[in-house]
C-alpha positions as CSV (number, residue, x, y, z in Angstrom):
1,X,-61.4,-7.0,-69.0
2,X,-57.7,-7.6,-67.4
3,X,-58.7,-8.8,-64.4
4,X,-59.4,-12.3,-66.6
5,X,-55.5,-13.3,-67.2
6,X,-55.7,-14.5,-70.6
7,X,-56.0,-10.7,-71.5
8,X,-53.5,-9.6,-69.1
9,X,-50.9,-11.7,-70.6
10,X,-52.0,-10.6,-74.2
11,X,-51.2,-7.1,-72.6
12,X,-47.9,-7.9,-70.6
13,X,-46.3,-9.6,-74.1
14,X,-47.6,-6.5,-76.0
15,X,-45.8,-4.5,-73.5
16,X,-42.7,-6.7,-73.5
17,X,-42.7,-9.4,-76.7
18,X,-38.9,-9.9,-75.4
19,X,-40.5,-12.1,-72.4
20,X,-41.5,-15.6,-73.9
21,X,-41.1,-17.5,-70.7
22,X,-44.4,-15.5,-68.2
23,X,-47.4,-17.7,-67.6
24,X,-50.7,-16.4,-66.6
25,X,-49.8,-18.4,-63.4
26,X,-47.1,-15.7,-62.9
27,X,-49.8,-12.6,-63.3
28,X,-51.2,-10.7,-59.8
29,X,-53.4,-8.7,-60.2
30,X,-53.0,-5.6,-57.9
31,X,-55.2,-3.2,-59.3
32,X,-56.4,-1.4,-55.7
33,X,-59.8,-0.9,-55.8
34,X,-62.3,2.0,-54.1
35,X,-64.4,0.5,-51.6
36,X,-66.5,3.9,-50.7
37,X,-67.7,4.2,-54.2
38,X,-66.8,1.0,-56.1
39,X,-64.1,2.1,-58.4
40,X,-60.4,2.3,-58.6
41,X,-57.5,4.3,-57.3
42,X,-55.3,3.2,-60.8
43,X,-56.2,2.0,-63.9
44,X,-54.3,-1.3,-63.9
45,X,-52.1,-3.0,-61.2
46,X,-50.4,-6.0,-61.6
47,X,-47.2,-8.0,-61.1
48,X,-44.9,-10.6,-62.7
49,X,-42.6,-12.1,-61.2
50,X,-40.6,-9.1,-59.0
51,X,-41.6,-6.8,-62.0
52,X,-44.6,-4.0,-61.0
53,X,-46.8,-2.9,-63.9
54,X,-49.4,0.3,-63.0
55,X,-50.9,1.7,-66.1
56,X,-52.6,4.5,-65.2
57,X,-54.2,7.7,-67.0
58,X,-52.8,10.5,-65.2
59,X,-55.7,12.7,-65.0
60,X,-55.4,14.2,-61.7
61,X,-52.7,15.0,-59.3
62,X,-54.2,12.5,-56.7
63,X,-53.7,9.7,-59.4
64,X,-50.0,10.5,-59.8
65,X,-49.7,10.9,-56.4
66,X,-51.4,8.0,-55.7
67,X,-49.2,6.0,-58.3
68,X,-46.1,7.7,-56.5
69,X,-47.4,6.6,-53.2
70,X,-47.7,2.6,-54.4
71,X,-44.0,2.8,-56.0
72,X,-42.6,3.8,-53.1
73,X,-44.4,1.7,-51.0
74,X,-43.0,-1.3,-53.2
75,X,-39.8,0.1,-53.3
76,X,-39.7,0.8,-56.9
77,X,-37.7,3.9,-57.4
78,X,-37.8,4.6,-53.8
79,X,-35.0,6.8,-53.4
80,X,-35.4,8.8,-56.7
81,X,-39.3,9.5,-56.4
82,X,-38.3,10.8,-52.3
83,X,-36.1,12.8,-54.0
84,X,-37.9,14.0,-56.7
85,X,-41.5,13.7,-56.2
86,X,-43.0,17.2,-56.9
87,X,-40.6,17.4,-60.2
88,X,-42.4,13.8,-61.1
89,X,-46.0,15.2,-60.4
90,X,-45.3,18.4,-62.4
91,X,-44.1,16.8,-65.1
92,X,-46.6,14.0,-65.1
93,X,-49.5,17.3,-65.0
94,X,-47.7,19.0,-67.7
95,X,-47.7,15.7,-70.3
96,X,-51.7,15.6,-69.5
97,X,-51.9,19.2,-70.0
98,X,-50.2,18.5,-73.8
99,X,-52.3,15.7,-74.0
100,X,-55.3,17.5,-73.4
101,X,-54.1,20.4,-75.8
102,X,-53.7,17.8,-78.2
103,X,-57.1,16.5,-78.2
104,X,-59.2,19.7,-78.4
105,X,-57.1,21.0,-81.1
106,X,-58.0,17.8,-83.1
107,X,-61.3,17.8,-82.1
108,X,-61.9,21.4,-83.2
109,X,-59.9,20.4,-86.1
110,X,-62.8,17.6,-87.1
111,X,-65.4,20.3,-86.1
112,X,-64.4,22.9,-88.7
113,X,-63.7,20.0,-91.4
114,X,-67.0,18.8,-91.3
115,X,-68.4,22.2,-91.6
């Protein structure tokens, strides 16, 4: 769906209505694909302008890593994610964790209410 720009800039303004001035001109998609098994390392890649935008499910540690890896390889928050990568993978894996807490006690919540 966001690889067609007119629905990557519907997402970029949802994600920053303060911008006015981006074109779809200015979008790059850099969404890295899986070439072994047709799929992709993150959800969503793309630029504008010098601004990086990953959106990503954290699911795994190898997608947090991996997300890790491509900021740092871009130079975005180089220095702190060296620093300070395992505390930024735990604490990634523990915000999935709650998430997934989250949704089984809802979904056993709609379980029982429908019984």
């Amino acid at each position: 769906m966001f690889q067609d720009k007119k629905y990557l800039i519907q997402l970029y303004q949802a994600l920053h209505p303060e911008d006015t001035e981006t074109t779809e001109d200015e979008l790059k998609d850099i969404t890295i694909k899986n070439i072994l098994v047709d799929a992709c390392y993150n959800d969503l890649g793309f630029t504008v302008g010098d601004k990086i935008m990953i959106l990503t499910e954290a699911q795994t540690r190898e997608a947090v890593t991996n997300t890790i890896n491509i900021c740092k390889d871009r130079d975005v928050l180089k220095e702190y994610l060296e620093s300070r990568e395992k505390e930024v993978v735990d604490r990634m894996m523990t915000l999935f964790d709650e998430e997934q807490v989250m949704r089984a006690y809802v979904e056993s919540e709609r379980k029982e209410a429908a019984e």
